[in-house]
C-alpha positions as CSV (number, residue, x, y, z in Angstrom):
1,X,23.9,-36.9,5.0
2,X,23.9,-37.4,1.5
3,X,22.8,-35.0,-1.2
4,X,19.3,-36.7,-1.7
5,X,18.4,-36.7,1.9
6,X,19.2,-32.9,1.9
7,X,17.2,-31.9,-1.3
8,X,14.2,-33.8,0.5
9,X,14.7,-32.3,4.1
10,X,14.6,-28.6,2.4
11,X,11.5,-29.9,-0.2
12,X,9.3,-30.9,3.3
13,X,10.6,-27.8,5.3
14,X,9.2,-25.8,2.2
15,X,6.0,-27.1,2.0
16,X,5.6,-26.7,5.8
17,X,6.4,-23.2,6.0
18,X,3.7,-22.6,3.3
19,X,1.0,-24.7,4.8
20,X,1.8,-22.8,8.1
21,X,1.3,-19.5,6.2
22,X,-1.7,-20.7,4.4
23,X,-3.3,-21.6,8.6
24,X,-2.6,-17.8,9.4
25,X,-4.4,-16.8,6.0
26,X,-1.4,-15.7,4.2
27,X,-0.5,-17.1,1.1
28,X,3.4,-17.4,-0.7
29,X,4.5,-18.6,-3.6
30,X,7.8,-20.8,-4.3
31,X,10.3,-19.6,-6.4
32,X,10.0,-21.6,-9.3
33,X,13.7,-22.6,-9.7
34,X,13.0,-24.6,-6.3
35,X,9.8,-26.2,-6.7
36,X,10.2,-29.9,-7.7
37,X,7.9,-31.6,-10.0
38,X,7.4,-35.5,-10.5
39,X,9.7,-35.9,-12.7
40,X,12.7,-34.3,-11.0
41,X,11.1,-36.6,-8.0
42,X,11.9,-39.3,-10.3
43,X,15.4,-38.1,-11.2
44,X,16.8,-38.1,-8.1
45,X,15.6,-41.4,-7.0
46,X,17.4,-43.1,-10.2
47,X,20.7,-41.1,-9.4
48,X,20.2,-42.3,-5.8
49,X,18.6,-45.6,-5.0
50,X,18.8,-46.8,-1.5
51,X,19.4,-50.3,-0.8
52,X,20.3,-52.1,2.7
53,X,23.5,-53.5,3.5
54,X,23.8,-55.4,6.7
55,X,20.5,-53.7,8.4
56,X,22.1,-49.9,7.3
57,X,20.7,-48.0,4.5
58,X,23.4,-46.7,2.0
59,X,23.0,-45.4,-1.5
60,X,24.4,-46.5,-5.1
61,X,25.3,-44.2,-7.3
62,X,24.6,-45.3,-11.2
63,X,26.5,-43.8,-13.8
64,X,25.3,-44.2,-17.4
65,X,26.6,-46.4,-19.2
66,X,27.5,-45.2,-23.1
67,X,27.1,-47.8,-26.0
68,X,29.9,-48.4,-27.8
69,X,28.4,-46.2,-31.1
70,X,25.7,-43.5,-31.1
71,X,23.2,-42.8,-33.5
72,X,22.7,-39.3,-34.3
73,X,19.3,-39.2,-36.9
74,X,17.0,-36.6,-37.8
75,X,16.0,-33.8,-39.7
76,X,17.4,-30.7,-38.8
77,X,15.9,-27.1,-38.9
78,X,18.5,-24.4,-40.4
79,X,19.1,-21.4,-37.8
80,X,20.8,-18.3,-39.0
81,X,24.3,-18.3,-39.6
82,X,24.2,-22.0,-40.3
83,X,25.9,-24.1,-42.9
84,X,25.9,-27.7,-43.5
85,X,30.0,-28.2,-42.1
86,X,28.7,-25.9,-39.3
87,X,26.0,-28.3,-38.3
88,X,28.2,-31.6,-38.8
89,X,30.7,-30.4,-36.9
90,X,28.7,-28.5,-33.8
91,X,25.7,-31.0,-33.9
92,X,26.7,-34.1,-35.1
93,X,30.3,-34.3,-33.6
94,X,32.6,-34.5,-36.1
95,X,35.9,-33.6,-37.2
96,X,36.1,-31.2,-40.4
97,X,37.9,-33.9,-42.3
98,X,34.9,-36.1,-41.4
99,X,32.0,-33.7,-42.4
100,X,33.8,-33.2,-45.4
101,X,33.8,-36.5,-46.6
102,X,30.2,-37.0,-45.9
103,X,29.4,-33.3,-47.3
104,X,28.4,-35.0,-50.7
105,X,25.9,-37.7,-50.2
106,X,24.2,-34.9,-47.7
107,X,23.7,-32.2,-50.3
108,X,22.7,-35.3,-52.6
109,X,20.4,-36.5,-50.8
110,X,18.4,-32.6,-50.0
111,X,19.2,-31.1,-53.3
112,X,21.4,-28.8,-51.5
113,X,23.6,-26.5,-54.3
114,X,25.1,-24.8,-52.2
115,X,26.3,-25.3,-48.2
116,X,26.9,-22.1,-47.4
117,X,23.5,-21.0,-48.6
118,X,20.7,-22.1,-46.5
119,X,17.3,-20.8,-45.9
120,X,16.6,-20.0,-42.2
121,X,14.0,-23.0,-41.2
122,X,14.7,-25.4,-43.7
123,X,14.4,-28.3,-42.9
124,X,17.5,-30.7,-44.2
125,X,17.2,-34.7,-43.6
126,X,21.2,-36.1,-41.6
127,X,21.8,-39.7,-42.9
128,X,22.3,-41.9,-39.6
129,X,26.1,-41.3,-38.5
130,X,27.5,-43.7,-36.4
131,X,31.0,-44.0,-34.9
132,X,32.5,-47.1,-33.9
133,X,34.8,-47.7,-30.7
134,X,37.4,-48.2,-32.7
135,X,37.3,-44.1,-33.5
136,X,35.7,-44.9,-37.2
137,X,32.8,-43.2,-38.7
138,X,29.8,-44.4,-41.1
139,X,26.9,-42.6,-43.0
140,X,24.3,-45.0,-44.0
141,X,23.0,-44.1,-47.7
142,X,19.7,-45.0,-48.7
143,X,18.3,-44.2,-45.3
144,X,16.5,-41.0,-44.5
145,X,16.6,-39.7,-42.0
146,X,13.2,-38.7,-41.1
147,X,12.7,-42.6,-41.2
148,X,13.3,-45.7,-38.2
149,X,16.5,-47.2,-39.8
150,X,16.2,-49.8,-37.1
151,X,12.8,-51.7,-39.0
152,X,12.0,-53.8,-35.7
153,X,14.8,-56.5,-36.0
154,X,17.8,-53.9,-34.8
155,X,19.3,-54.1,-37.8
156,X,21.1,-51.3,-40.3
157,X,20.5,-52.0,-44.0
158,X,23.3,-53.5,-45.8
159,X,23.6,-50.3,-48.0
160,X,26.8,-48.5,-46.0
161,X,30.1,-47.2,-46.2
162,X,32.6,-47.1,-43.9
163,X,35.2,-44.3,-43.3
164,X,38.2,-45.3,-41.2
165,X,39.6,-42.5,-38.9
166,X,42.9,-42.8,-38.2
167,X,43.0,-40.2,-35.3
168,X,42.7,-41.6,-31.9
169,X,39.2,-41.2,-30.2
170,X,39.9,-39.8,-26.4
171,X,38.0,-41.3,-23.8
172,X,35.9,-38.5,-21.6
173,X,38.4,-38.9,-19.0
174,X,41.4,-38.1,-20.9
175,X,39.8,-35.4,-22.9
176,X,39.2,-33.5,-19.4
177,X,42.8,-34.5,-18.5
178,X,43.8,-32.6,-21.6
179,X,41.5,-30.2,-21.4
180,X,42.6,-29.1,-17.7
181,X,46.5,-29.4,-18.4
182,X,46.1,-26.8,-21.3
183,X,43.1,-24.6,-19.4
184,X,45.7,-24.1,-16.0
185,X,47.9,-22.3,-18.5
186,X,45.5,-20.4,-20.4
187,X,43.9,-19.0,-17.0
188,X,46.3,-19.6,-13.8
189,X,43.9,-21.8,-11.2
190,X,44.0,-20.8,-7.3
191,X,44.3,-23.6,-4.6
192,X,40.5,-23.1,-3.5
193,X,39.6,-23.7,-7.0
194,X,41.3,-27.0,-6.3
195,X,38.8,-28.1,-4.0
196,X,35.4,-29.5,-3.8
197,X,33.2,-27.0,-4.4
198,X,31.0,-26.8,-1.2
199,X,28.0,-24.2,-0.4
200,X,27.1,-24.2,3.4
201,X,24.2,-22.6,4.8
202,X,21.4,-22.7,7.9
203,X,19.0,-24.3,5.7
204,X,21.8,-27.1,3.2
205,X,24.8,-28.2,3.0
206,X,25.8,-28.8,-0.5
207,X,28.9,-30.5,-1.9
208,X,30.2,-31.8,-5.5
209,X,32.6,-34.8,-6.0
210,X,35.3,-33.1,-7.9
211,X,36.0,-36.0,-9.8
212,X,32.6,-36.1,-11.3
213,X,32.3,-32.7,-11.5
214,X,35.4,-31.0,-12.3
215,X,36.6,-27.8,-11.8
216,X,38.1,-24.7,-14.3
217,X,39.4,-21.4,-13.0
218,X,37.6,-18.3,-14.1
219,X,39.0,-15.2,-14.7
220,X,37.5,-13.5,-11.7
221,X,38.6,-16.2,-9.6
222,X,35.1,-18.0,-9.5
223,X,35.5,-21.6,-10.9
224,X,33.7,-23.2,-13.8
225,X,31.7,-26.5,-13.0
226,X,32.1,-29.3,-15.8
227,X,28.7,-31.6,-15.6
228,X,29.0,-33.3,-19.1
229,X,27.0,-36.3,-18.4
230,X,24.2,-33.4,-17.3
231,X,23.3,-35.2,-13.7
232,X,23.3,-32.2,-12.0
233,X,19.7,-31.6,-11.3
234,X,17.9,-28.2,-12.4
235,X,16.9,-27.8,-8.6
236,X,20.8,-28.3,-7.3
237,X,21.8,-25.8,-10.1
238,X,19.5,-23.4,-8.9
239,X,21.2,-24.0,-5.2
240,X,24.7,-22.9,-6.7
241,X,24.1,-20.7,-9.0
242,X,21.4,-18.4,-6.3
243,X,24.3,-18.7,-3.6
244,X,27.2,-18.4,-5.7
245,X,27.4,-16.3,-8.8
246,X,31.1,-16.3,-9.5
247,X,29.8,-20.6,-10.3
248,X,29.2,-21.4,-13.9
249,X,27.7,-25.0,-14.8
250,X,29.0,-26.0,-18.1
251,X,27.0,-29.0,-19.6
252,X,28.7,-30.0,-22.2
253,X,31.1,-33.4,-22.9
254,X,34.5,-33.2,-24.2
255,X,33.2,-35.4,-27.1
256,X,31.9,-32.8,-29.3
257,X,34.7,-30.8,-28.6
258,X,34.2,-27.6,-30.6
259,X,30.9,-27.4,-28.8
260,X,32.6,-28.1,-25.3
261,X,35.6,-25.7,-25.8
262,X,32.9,-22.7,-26.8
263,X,31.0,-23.1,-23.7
264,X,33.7,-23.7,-22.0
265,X,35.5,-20.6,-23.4
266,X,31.9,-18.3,-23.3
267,X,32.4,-19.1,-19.3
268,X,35.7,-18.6,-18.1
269,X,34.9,-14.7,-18.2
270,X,37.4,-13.5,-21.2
271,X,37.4,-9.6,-22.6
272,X,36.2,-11.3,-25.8
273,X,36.5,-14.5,-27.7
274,X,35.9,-14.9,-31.1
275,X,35.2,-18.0,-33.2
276,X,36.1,-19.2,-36.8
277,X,39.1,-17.0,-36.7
278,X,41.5,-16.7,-39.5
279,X,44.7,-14.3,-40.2
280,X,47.0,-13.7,-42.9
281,X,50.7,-13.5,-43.3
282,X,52.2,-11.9,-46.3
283,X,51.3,-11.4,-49.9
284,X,52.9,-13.7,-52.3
285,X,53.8,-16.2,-50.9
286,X,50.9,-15.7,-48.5
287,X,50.0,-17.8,-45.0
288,X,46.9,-18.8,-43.8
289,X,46.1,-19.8,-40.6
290,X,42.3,-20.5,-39.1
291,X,42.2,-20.9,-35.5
292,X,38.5,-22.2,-34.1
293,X,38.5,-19.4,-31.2
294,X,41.1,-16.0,-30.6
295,X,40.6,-14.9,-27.0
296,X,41.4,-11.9,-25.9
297,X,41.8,-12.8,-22.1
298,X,41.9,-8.8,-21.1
299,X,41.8,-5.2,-22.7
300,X,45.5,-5.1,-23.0
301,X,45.9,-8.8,-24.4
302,X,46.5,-6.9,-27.9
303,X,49.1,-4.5,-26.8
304,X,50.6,-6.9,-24.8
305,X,50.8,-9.6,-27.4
306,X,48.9,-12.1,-25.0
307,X,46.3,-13.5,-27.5
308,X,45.2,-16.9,-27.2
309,X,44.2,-19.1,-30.2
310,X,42.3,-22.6,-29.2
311,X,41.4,-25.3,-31.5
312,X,39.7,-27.9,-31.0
313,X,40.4,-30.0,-34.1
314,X,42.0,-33.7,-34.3
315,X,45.1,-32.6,-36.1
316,X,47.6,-30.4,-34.8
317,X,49.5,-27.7,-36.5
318,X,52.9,-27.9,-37.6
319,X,55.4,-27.2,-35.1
320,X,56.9,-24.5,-37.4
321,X,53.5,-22.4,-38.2
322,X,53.1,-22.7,-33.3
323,X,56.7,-21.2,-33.3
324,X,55.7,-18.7,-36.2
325,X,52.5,-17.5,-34.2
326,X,54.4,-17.3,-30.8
327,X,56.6,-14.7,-32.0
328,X,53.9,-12.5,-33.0
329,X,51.7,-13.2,-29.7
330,X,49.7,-15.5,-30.5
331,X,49.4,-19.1,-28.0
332,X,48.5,-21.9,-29.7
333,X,46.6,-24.6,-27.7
334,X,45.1,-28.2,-29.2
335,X,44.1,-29.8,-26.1
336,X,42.4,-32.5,-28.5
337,X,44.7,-32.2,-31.7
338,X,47.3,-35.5,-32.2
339,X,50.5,-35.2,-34.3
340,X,50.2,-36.1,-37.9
341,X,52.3,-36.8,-40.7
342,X,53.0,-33.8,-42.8
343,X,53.6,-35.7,-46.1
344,X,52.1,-35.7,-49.7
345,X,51.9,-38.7,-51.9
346,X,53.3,-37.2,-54.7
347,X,56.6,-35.4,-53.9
348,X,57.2,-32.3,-55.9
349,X,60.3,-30.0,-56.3
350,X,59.6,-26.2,-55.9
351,X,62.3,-24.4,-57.7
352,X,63.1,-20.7,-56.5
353,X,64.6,-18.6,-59.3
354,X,66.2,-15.3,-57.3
355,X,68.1,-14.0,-60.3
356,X,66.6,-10.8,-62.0
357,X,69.3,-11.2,-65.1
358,X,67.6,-12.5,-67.9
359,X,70.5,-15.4,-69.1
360,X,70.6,-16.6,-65.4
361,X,66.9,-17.2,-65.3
362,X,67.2,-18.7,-68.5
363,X,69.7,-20.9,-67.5
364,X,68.1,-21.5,-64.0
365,X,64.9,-22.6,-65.7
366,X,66.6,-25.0,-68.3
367,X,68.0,-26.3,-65.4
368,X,64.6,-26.9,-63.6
369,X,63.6,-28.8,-66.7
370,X,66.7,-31.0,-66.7
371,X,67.3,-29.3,-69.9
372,X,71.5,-29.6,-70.5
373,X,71.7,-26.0,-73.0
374,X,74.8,-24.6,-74.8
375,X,76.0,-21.1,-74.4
376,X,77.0,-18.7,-77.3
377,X,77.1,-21.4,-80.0
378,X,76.9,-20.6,-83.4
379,X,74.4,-22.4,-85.9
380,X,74.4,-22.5,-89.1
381,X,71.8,-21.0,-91.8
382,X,73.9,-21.6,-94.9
383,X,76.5,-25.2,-94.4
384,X,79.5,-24.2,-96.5
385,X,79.4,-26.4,-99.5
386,X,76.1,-24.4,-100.6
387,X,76.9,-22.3,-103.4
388,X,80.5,-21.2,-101.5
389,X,78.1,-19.4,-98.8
390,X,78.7,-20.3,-95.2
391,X,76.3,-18.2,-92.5
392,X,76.1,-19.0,-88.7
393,X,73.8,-17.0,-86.3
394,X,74.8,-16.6,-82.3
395,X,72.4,-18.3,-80.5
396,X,72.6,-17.3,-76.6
397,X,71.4,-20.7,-75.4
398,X,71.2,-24.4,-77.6
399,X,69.5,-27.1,-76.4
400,X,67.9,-30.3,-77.5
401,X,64.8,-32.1,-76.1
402,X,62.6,-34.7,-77.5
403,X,64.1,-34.9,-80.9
404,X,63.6,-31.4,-80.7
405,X,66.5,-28.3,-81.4
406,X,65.9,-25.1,-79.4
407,X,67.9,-21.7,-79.6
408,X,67.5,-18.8,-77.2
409,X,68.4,-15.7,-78.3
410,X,67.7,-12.3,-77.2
411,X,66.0,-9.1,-79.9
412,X,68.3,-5.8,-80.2
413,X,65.7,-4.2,-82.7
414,X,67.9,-4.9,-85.7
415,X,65.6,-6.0,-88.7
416,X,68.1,-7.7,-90.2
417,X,68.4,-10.4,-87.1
418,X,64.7,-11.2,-86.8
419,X,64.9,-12.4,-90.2
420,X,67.8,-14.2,-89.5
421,X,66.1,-15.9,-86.6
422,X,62.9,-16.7,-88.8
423,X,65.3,-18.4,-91.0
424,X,66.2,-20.4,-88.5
425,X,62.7,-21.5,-88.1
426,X,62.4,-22.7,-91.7
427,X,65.7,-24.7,-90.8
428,X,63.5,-26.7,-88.1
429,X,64.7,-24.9,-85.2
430,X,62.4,-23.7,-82.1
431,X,63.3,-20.2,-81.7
432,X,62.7,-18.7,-78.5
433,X,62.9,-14.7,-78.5
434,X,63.0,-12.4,-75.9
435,X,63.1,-9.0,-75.5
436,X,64.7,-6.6,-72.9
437,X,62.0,-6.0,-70.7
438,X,61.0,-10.2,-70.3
439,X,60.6,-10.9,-66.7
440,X,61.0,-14.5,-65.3
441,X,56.9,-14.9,-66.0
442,X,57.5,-13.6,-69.8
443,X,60.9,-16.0,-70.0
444,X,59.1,-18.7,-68.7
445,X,55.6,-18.6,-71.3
446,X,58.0,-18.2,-74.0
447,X,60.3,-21.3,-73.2
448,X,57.2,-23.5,-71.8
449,X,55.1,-22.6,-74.6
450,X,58.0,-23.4,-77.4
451,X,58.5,-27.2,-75.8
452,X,54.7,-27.6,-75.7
453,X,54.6,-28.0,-71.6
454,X,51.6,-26.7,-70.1
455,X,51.7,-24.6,-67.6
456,X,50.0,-21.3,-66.6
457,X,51.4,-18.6,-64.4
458,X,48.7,-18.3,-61.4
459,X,48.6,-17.9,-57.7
460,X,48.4,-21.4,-56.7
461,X,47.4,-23.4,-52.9
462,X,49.5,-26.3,-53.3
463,X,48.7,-28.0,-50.2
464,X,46.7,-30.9,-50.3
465,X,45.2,-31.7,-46.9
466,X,42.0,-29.0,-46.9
467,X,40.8,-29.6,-43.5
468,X,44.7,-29.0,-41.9
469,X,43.7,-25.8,-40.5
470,X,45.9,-23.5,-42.6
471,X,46.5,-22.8,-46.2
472,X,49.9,-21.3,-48.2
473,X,49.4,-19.3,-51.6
474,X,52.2,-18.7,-54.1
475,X,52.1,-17.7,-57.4
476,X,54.4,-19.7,-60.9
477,X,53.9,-21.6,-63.2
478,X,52.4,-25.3,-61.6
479,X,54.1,-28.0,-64.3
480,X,53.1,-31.4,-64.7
481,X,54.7,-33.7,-67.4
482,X,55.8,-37.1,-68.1
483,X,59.0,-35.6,-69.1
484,X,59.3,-33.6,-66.1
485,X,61.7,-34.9,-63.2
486,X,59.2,-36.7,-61.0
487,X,56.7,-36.2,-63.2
488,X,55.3,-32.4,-62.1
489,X,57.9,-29.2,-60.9
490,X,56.5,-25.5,-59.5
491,X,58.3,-22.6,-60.8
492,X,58.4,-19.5,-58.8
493,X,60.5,-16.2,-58.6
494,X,58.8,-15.5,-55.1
495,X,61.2,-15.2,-51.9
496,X,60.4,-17.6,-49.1
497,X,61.2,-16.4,-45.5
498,X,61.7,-19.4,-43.2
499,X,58.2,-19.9,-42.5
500,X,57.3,-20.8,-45.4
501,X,59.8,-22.8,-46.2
502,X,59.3,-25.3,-43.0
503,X,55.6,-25.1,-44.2
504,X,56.6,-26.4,-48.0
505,X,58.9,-28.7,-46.2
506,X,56.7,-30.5,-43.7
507,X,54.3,-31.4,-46.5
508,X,56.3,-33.3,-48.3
509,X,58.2,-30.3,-50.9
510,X,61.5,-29.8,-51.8
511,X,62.7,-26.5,-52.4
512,X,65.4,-25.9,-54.8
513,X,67.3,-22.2,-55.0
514,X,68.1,-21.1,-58.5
């Protein structure tokens, strides 16, 4: 018997019972999750429409078929806690890289300042945003969106750009495949969670195809029911969820993934999850890592170091930053995420100057300058032939760049060799003079500032890729010159552990010890 027949069998022994009880003079009334109305009526007859095949009577089922692209258009009413990559990204479906290329011609377009600022019940006007089959994305300017953009003829108006994705769209079917693989190892599955879920009483028998409904384990062994097309009517739901209470209907698709892995995540039954998480490791050099859930999966996940991080972005973390985070107790999952390329376009060299004695820094950032320098040379104040008077000054490091003569040479306190070094000066040398207490910081100003390379010593994010889910601080001095060796360096007297190093690595830097 199918499911139809069933629903319809229980719909007419209901409305018997009650017109029996309204003959004896007592009245009842249905349970409102379990009355049908029209509509439902209507429902069910498109998800199962009998036909005849050789004088029997079977029944079709119709799936719905998806287009191709989907137009998401409207104008949107802020909620609290909402921001404009919050609304892309949970309403709209897209990727952070995605909402943050469109973020611009949004807040243009509503005279937005701010996108973290909105006022609860404004009401902000979402450009058309299609996505192709192909896994690209456009935003139609010029359109708003509290306008038809399809005038009649079907058409989109010529005014458009196009961004090209390069990550791989999933189909629905391998996005639960995914899903599933990663779920069975975030929460261990039971054979009879395996099965079709079936409810059996005196009155129904009810029974879900698994492979249009799959199932996820709970944490109290009850099973989560995936309906993302949302075909599961409200009266069936009712059924399942009255009978069975360790059943949770999830009715969201795997295409908006953040969306899906929250609901998914808010059923499975956890000791707490919590979303938009980020953590810190270190100081200077400090790592930063945002996760888009932490589950706790019990009381004791904390103590025993059996946190859970999900996220449901398009880009996966580097290998080394999933190692890092596994040693302190943290399991990464991306069911969704696909390896990228962990390069920059413009390579630059990150040299690490360990020495704390003042000539070695010196030395190590001449070096980092491809600056070749001379140590202890004398040079002259007074040449010999003038007036029989021959004076050289020790200069701790020579050099020469750009048509340009440097000496480095370090202040006792003596008056008489400060003057000696300002004569110098008036002989066309660049003196450079430090003092005992000159850190690598002071060292640096004084030698950057005397060859006229900018550079300021500040605490500096020297990734590129914003949306990559994690971030790596460092302070030195960030240099970029012509005359530099591949036209920019970073100077830094910060230790690296290995971490950070494999970060720096994987995006493209190379690190050179001093």
């Amino acid at each position: 018997m199918t499911m139809f027949v069933k629903i319809r069998n229980l719909f007419f022994t209901a409305v018997c019972t009650s017109m029996l009880l309204g003959v004896t003079g007592a009245y009842a009334v249905m349970d409102s999750r379990f009355e049908l109305d029209p509509q439902t009526l209507e429902g069910l007859k498109k998800i199962a429409k009998p036909h005849h095949v050789g004088g029997k009577r079977s029944y079709r089922t119709h799936t719905k078929q998806s287009s191709s692209t989907s137009d998401k258009v409207g104008v949107y009413i802020v909620k609290p806690g909402d921001h404009l990559f919050k609304i892309l990204m949970r309403d709209y479906g897209l990727s952070n890289k995605e909402a943050e290329s469109f973020i611009e011609e949004i807040k243009i377009e509503n005279n937005i300042y701010d996108i973290k600022w909105l006022k609860v019940g404004q009401k902000i006007n979402i450009p058309p945003v299609r996505r192709g089959s192909d896994g690209s994305i456009e935003l139609f300017k010029g359109v708003r969106a509290d306008k038809i953009h399809n005038s009649g003829s079907g058409t989109i108006p010529e005014q458009s750009f196009k961004l090209e994705s390069s990550i791989k769209v999933l189909s629905e079917q391998e996005a639960i495949t995914r899903v599933k693989d990663v779920w069975a190892r975030i929460v261990p599955s039971k054979n009879e969670q395996q099965k079709p879920l079936t409810l059996q009483t005196s009155a129904f028998s009810l029974t879900l195809d698994p492979e249009r409904y799959p199932s996820f384990a709970r944490m109290d062994g009850g099973r989560i029911v995936l309906d993302q097309n949302g075909t599961i009517p409200p009266l069936v739901k009712s059924l399942i969820e009255d009978k069975d209470a360790s059943v949770k209907i999830v009715g969201e698709a795997p295409s908006g993934s953040k969306r899906f892995m929250a609901s998914l995540l808010a059923a499975a039954g956890f000791y707490s999850v919590e979303e938009n998480f980020s953590m810190e490791f270190g100081v200077d050099p400090k790592l930063t890592v945002q996760a888009d859930f932490k589950v706790e999966k019990t009381a004791e996940s904390l103590i025993k170091q059996d946190v859970v991080l999900v996220n449901s972005g398009r880009t996966s973390l580097p290998a080394s930053i999933s190692e890092f985070l596994k040693k302190d107790g943290f399991s990464l999952y991306e069911p969704f995420a696909s390896v990228k390329a962990f390069a920059q376009s413009d390579s630059r060299t990150i040299y690490y100057i360990s020495s704390k004695k003042q000539h070695e820094m010196i030395d190590s950032i001449l070096l980092a300058l491809s600056v070749a320098s001379e140590k202890d040379r004398r040079v002259d104040v007074f040449a010999a032939d003038n007036n029989g008077i021959s004076l050289a000054v020790k200069a701790e490091r020579y050099f020469e760049s750009g048509g340009q003569r440097y000496v480095v040479t370090s202040f006792d306190g003596n008056p008489i060799n400060y003057t000696l070094f300002r004569i110098l000066e008036t002989k066309g040398y660049n003196v450079v003079i430090l003092e005992a207490q000159d850190d690598f910081r002071k060292i640096s100003e004084k030698i950057l500032t005397r060859m006229k390379i900018k550079g300021v010593f500040a605490n500096y994010d020297l990734l590129q890729d914003k949306s990559a889910g994690y971030s790596l601080q460092i302070s030195g001095f960030k240099l970029d010159n012509a005359l530099l060796p591949g036209g920019g360096i970073f100077l830094t007297d910060r230790a690296m552990d290995r971490i950070i190093r494999d970060v720096f690595t994987e995006n493209g830097f190379n690190i050179d010890n001093r």
